[in-house]
N, C-alpha and C positions, 0 to 999 in steps of 0.2 A: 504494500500500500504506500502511495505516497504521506498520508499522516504515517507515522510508525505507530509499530501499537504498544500505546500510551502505557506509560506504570498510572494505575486511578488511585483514589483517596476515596475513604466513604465519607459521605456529609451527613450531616443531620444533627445528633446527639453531640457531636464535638463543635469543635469551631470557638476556640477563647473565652468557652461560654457564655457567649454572648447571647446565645438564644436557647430558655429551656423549650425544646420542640416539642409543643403538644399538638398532636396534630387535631384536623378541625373538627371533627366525629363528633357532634352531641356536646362539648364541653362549653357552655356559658351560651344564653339567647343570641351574641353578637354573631355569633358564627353559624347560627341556623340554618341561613340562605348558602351560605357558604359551601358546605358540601354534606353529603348525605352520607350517615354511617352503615346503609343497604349497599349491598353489592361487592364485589372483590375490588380487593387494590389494583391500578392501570398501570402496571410497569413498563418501562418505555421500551423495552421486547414486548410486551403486550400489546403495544398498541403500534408498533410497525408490524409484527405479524399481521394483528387484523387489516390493520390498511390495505398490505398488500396482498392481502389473499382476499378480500373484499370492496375495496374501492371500486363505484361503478366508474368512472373518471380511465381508471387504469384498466378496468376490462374493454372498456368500448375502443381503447387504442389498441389493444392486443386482439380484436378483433377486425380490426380495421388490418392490422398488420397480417392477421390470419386470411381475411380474401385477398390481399397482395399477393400473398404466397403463394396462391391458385391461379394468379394470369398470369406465369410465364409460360405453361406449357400449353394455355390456348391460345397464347401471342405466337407461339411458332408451328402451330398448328395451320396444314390448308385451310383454304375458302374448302365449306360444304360441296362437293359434286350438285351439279341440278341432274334431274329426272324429269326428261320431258314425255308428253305422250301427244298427238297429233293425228286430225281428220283431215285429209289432202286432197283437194281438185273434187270433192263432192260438189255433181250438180245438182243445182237454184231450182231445177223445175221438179224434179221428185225425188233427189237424195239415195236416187238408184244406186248402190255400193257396186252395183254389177255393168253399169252402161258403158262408162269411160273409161280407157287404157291408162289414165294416170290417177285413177282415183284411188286411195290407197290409206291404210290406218297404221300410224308411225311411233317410234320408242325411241327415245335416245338419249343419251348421258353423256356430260361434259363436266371437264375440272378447267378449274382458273390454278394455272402454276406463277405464284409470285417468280421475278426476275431471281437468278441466283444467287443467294447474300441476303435477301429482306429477308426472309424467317429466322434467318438464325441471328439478325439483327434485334430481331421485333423483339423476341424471345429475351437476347440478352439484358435489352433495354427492359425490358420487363422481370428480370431476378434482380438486376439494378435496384429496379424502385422497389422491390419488396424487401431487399436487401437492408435500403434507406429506412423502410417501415418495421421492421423488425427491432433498428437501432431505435427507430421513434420511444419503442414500448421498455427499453433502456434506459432509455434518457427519462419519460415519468416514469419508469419506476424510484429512479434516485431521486428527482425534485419531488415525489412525491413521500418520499424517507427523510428531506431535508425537510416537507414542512410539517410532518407531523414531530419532530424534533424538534423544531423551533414553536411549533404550539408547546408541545409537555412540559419544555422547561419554562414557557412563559407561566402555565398554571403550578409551576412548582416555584417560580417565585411567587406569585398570588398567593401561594399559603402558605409559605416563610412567611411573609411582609404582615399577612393576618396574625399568624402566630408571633411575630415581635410587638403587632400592637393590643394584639391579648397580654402579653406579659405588661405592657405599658399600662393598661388598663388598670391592671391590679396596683403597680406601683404607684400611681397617680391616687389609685384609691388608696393607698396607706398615708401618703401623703394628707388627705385629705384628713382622714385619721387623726394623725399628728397636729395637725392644724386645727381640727377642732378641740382634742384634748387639750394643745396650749392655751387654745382661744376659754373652754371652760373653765381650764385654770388662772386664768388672766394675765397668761403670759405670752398670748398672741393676739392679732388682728381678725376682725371676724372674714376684712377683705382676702385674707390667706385663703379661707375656707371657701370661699366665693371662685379664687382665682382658679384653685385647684378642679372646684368642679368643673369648671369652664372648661378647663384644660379635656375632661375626661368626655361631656358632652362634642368636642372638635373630636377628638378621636371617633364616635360613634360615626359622626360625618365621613370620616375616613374608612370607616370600615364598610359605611356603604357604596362609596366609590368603588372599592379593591372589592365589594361582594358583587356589586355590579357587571366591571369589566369580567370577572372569571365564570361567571355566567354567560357571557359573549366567547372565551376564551373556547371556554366547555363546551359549546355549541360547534364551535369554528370545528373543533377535533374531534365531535365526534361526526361531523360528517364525514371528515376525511376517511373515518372507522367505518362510515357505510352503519352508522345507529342514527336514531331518531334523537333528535337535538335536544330534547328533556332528559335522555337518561344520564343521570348523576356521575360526573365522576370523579374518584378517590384515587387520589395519589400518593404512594407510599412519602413515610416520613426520610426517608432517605435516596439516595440519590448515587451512584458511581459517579465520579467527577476525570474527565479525562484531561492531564495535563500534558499535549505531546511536545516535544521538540523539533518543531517545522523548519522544514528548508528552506532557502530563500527564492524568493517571490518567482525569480528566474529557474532556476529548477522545478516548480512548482507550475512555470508555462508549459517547459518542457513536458513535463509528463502528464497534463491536461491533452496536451495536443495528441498524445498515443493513449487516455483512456478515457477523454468524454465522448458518451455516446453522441451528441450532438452534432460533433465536428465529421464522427463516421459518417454520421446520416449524411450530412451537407456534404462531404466526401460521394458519397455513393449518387448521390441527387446530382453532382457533376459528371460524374461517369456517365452515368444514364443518360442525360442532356447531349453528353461529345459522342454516345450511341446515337440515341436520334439523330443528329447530326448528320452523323455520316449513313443512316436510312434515308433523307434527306437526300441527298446526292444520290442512293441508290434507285430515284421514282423518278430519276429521269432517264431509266432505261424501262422498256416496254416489258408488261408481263405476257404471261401465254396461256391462251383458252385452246386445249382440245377435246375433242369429243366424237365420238360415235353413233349411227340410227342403223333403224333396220325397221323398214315398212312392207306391210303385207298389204297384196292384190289380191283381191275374189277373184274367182274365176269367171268366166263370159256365160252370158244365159247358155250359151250352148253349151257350155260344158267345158270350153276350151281353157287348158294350163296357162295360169301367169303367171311369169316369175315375179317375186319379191327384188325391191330392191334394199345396196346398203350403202351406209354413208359416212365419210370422215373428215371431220372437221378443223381447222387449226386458223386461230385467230391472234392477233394483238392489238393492244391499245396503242396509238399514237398518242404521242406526248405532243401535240403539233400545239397545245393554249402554255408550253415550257415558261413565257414568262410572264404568268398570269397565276398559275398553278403551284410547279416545281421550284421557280426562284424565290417565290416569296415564300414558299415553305422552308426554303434554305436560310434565308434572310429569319424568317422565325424562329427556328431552332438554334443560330448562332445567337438570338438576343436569352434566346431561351438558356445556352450558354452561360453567356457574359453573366445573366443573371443568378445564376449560382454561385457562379465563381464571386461576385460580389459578397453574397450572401456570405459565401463563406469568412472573406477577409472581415466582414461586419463584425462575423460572430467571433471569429479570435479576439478582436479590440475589447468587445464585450467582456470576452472570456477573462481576459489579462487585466480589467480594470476589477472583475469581481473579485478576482482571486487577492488582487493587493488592497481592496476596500476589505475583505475579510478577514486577509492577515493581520493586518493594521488595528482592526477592531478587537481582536482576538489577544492580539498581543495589548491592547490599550485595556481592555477589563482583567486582563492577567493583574499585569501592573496594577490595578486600581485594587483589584481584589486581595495583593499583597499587601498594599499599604492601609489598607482598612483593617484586614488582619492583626496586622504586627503593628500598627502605629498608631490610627485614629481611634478607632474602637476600642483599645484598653485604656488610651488616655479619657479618653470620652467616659468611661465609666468611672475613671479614677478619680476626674472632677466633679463627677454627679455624688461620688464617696464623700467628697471632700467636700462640698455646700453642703449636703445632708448633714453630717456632723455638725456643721458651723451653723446649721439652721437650729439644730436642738438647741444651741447655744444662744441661742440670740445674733448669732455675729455676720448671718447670710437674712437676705430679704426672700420671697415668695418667689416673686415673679425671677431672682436669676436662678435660683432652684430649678422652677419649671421649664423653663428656656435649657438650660444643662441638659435638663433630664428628656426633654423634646429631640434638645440635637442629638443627646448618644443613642434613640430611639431610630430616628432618621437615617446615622450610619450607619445601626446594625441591618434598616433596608437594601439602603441601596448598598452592601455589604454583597446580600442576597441577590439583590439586581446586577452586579459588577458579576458573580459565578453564573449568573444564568445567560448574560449577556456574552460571555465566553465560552457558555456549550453552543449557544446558538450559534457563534460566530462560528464555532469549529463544523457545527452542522451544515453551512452554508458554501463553507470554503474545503470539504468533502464534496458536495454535490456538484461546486465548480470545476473540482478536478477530476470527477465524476464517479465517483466511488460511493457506497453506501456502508459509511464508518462503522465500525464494529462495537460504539459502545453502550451494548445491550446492559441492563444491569437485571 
């Protein structure tokens, strides 16, 4: 593979503990909507198996690519023989079969023989294209692994992000706690108590945003799963996390260009075009019609023997309308050409700009996801430590308390957002180089 395959890390339960992971099953009203504790956990093998053994999206190409694969051998197959049969020189006044020496009842069969070269032309142009459709059902299979991969980790940050403001939830409520005990005791403000609840009412706001989107998120995936866009889904509290060491962007062209299926396709769709092409050039030689009859005579009222006659036929078309017909069909097949050949250079540019917008992403939520680890999130915690203390004392105010204690909430998010932001990058910059990564967990 061009990723290598990764050494993973399991997530969930660890991480600085920064987040006690409960997942969203039934625990506190905030999380209701949230997810349903009916049905099994959706592991992200789970749910690219079902995608891709049931996505309608992905059968109707592989079925599209399945009757390609059935006209090459009617492409180089003959025209049908005709079968004629024929009444000849029957006469107008009584349809006597017996009066007239040429009146006579006829059979006969002819084939159209393409010029030599078109069928095996037609033929090849046509494994060409089914060649090209076969990569089609390639190419979605992987964009179609890339996006249900970038859905799952989106809903596995959604309920991180739930579960750090569940924990917040609680901490605000102790807070509030605090605040009224001093305030009973008269050694607080009663506005402490006020601010704090505020605090915890914003949260509720937030949790029905993030219960919202993953509602949208749920829906979005299970289509891709080929389910009915209400049935619930649960994702486990953990996660494999893949940390690969990628090549550089230029090595990563390279071997795009020898394993996306797309670029085959676009590959094979050129072949097939400089087939036509030169079929093209081939119909301005004449084809050939022959054929055979054989007609029978009645015999004479008197009784007298007629011979039958028989017959052999051999015909061609003139090409005599050559630049009205032939030219511009040559003139179309080379634009028909050019036109792939475009195509293709299109889709490399493409190719090469997703690949370094994903490495770049990829490596930029690393990075992010390091420094929230190891720097911001434990100091973030250590000063919400440190006003807490100083709050019991008198010697910290409410509002820088809650403000603290908001942003170290904040970072353990987008903490979650920076790892899911970098499977998804890795999911996207696999399906660029066209590969369907292997991190099932």
């Amino acid at each position: 593979m061009t990723i290598p395959i990764p050494r993973t890390r399991l997530i969930g339960l660890r991480s600085l503990a920064l987040v006690y992971i409960v997942f969203l099953a039934g625990n506190g009203p905030a999380f209701g909507a949230a997810a349903d504790d009916r049905g099994e956990e959706l592991t992200l093998k789970d749910a690219l198996r079902q995608a891709l053994s049931g996505n309608p999206g992905l059968r109707e190409i592989q079925a599209r690519a399945d009757a390609a694969a059935a006209m090459p051998p009617q492409a180089g197959a003959l025209p049908d023989p005709q079968l004629s049969f024929g009444a000849l020189n029957i006469p107008a006044n009584n349809f006597n079969l017996r009066q007239d020496e040429m009146t006579m009842m006829a059979v006969g069969v002819s084939q159209q023989i393409p010029f030599p070269g078109k069928l095996g032309l037609q033929e090849q142009a046509a494994e060409l294209e089914a060649e090209a459709a076969s990569q089609s059902v390639e190419e979605a299979r992987i964009r179609l692994a890339r996006d249900v991969r970038v859905r799952w980790w989106k809903l596995f940050y959604l309920d991180r992000a739930l579960a750090v403001i569940k924990d917040a939830q609680s901490a605000f409520q102790k807070l509030v706690d605090v605040a009224l005990a001093q305030y009973r005791a008269g050694a607080g403000l009663q506005q402490d108590v006020l601010i704090a609840q505020l605090e915890i009412s914003k949260l509720k706001d937030r949790v029905l945003e993030l219960v919202g989107m993953r509602h949208g998120e749920s829906a979005r995936l299970n289509a891709l799963l080929n389910r009915p866009a209400n049935v619930p889904v649960r994702l486990p509290d953990r996660a494999d996390v893949l940390e690969p060491k990628l090549q550089a962007d230029t090595a990563l062209f390279e071997k795009a260009g020898q394993t996306r299926p797309k670029l085959a396709q676009q590959r094979k769709a050129i072949d097939a075009a400089r087939t036509r092409l030169e079929l093209a050039h081939k119909d301005y030689w004449p084809d050939v019609n022959v054929g055979a009859g054989y007609a029978f005579r009645q015999d004479t009222p008197e009784g007298r023997y007629r011979s039958d006659f028989a017959e052999f036929r051999l015909s061609v078309n003139l090409p005599v309308y050559a630049g009205q017909k032939q030219s511009k069909a040559v003139d179309q097949r080379n634009s028909e050409l050019l036109k792939e050949q475009f195509a293709l250079e299109e889709e490399l540019r493409k190719l090469q700009a997703e690949i370094t917008q994903n490495l770049a992403a990829y490596q930029h939520a690393r990075e992010r996801l390091e420094l929230f680890e190891k720097d911001i999130v434990p100091q973030a915690r250590q000063t919400v430590d440190s006003l807490l203390a100083g709050y019991r004392t008198g010697q910290t105010d409410m509002n820088t308390l809650l403000r603290a204690e908001t942003t170290a909430f904040d970072y353990e998010i987008q903490y979650w957002e920076a790892l899911a932001r970098s499977q998804q990058a890795l999911a996207k910059l696999a399906a660029a180089i066209g590969e369907e990564a292997t991190d099932e967990n």
